[in-house]
C-alpha positions as CSV (number, residue, x, y, z in Angstrom):
1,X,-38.3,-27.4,-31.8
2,X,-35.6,-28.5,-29.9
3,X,-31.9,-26.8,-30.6
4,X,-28.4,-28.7,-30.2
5,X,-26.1,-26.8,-29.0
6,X,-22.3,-28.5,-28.7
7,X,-20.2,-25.4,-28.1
8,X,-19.4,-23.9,-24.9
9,X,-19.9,-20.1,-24.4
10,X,-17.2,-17.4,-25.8
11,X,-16.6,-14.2,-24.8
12,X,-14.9,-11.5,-23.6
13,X,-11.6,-11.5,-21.0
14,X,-11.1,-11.5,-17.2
15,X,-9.7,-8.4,-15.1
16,X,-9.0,-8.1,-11.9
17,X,-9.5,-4.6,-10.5
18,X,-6.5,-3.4,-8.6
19,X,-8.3,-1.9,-6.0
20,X,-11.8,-2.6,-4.7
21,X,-15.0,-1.6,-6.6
22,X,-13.1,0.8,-9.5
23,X,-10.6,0.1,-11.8
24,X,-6.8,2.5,-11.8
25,X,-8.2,4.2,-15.2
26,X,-11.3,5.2,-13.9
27,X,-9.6,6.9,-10.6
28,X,-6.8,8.3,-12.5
29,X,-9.5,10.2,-15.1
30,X,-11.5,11.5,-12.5
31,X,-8.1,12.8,-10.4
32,X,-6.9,14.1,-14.0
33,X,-3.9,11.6,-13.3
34,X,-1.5,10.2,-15.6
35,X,-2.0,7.1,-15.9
36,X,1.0,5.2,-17.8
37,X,2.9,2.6,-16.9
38,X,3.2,-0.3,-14.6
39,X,0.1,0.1,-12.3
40,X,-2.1,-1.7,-14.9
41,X,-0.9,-5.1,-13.0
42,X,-0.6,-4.6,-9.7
43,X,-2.7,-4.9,-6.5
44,X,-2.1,-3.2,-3.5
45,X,-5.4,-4.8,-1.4
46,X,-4.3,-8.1,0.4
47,X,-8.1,-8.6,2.0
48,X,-10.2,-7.7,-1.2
49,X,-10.0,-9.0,-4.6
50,X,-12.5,-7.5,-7.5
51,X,-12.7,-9.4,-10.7
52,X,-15.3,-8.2,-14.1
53,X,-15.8,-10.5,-17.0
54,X,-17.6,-8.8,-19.7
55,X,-18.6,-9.7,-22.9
56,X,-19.1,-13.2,-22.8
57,X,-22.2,-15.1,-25.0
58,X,-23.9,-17.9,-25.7
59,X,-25.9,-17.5,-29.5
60,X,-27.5,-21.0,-29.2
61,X,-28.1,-21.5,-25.7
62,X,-28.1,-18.8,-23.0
63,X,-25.4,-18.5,-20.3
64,X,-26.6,-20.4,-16.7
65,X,-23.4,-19.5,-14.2
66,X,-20.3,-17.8,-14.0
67,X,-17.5,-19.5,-11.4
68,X,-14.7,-17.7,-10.7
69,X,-11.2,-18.5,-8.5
70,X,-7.8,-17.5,-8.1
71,X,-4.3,-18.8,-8.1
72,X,-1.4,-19.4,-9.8
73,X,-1.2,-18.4,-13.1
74,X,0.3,-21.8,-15.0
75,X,-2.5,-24.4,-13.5
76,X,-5.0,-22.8,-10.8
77,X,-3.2,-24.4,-8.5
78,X,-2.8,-22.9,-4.9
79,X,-6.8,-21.3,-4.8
80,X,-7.0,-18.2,-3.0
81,X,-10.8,-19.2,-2.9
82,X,-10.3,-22.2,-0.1
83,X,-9.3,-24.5,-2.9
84,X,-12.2,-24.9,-5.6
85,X,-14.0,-22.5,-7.8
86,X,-16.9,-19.9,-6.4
87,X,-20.5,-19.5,-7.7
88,X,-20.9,-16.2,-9.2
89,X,-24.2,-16.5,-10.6
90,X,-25.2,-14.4,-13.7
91,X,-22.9,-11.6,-11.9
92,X,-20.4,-10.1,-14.5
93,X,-18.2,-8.4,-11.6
94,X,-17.6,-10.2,-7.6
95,X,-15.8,-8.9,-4.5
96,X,-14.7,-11.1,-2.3
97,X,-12.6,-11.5,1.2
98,X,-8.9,-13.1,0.1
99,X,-5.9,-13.6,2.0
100,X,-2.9,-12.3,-0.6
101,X,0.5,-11.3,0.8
102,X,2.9,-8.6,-0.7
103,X,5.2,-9.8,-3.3
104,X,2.4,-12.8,-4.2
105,X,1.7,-13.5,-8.3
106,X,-1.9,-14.3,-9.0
107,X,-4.4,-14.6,-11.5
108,X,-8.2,-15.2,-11.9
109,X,-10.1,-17.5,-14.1
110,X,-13.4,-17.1,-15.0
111,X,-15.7,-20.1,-16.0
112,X,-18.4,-19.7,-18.2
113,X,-21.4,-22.4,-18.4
114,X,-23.9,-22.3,-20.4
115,X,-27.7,-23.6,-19.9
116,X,-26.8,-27.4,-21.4
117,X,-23.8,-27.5,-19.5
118,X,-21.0,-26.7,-21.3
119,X,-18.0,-24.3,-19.8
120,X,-15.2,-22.3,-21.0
121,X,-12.6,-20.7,-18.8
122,X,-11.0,-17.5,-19.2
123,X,-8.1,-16.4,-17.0
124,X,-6.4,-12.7,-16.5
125,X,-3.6,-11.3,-17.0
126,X,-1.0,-11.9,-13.8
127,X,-1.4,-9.5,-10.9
128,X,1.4,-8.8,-8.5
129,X,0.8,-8.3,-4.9
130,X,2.5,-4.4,-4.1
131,X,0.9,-3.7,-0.2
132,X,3.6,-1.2,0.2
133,X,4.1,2.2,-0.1
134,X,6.6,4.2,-2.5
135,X,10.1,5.1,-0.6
136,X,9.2,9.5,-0.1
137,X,12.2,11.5,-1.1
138,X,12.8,15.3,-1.6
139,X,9.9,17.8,-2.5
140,X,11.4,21.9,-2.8
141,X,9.3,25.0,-3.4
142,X,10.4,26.6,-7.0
143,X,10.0,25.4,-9.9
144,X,14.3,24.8,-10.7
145,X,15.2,21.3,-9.8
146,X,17.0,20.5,-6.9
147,X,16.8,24.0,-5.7
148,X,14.2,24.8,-2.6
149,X,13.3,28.7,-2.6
150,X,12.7,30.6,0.5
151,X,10.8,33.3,-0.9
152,X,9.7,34.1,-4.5
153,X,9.0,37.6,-5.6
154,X,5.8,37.1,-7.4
155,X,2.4,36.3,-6.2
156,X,0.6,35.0,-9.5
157,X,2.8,31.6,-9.8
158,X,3.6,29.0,-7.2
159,X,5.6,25.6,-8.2
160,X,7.6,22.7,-6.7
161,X,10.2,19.8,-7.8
162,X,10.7,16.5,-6.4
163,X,13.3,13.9,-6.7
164,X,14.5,10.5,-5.1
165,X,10.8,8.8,-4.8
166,X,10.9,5.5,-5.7
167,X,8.7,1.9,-5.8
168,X,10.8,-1.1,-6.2
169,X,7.9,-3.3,-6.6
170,X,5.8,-1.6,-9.2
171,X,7.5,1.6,-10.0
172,X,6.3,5.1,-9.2
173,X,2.5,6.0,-11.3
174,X,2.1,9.7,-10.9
175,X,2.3,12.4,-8.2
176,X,0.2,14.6,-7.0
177,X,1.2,18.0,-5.0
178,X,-1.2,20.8,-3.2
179,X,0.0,24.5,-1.9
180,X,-1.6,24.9,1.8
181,X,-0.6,27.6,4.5
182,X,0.9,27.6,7.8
């Protein structure tokens, strides 16, 4: 029996990880973070770029390669990938070395062949470039805003307010504080 097949594969979607080897939702469940806002599209790495494509089929025929580059978001021009598309094999997720500067817009296509040679491509949402830090501002001991305590009277409760961070670029995701000694 020999089967036609006519269609290309169909599938699932493209994401680029913001930083290498685990996605923001991941680190932020396991740091008990809160994870809202404008991180979801935003890259801080400018050497490494990590891209998944999940979910993708083939019912008739089975799916041969995966290619993968990225560039600008209208036409793929401008490849970060030294101007053509890279073999992924039957990979679903690639690391590789790019060269991205701060402030840059990309976004990754994914190209799905199957065994008779038919292709789809599937490109991700635009990422932006952030390879700077937030601006610090003020943290205070005490739990009153804008008020830094010298001493507290109680040993069972310890707190502290901040104010003035900021992240031009991709706004500010979530904080994290610890209590140490001197």
């Amino acid at each position: 029996i020999i089967v036609v097949d006519t269609t290309p594969p169909t599938g699932g979607s493209v994401v680029v990880h913001p930083e290498p080897t685990i996605s923001w939702q991941e680190d932020c469940a396991t740091q008990f973070m809160a994870c809202d806002g404008p991180r979801a599209h935003v890259q801080s790495s400018t050497s490494t770029l990590t891209i998944s494509w999940p979910d993708f089929t083939d019912s008739i025929s089975s799916i041969s390669q995966f290619t993968w580059a990225a560039g600008s978001c209208e036409d793929n021009s401008n490849l970060l990938t030294g101007g053509v598309f890279q073999d992924a094999g039957v990979a679903s997720t690639v690391t590789a070395p790019v060269s991205l500067t701060h402030g840059q817009t990309f976004c990754a296509t994914v190209r799905v062949h199957n065994s008779v040679g038919h292709w789809s491509s599937w490109r991700s949402a635009p990422m932006f470039v952030d390879a700077t830090a937030p601006v610090a501002g003020w943290v205070n001991d005490g739990l009153t805003a804008g008020m830094d305590l010298d001493y507290q009277g109680i040993d069972t409760d310890i707190g502290a307010n901040w104010h003035s961070f900021f992240d031009a670029e991709s706004g500010i995701n979530s904080y994290r504080w610890a209590v140490g000694t001197t």
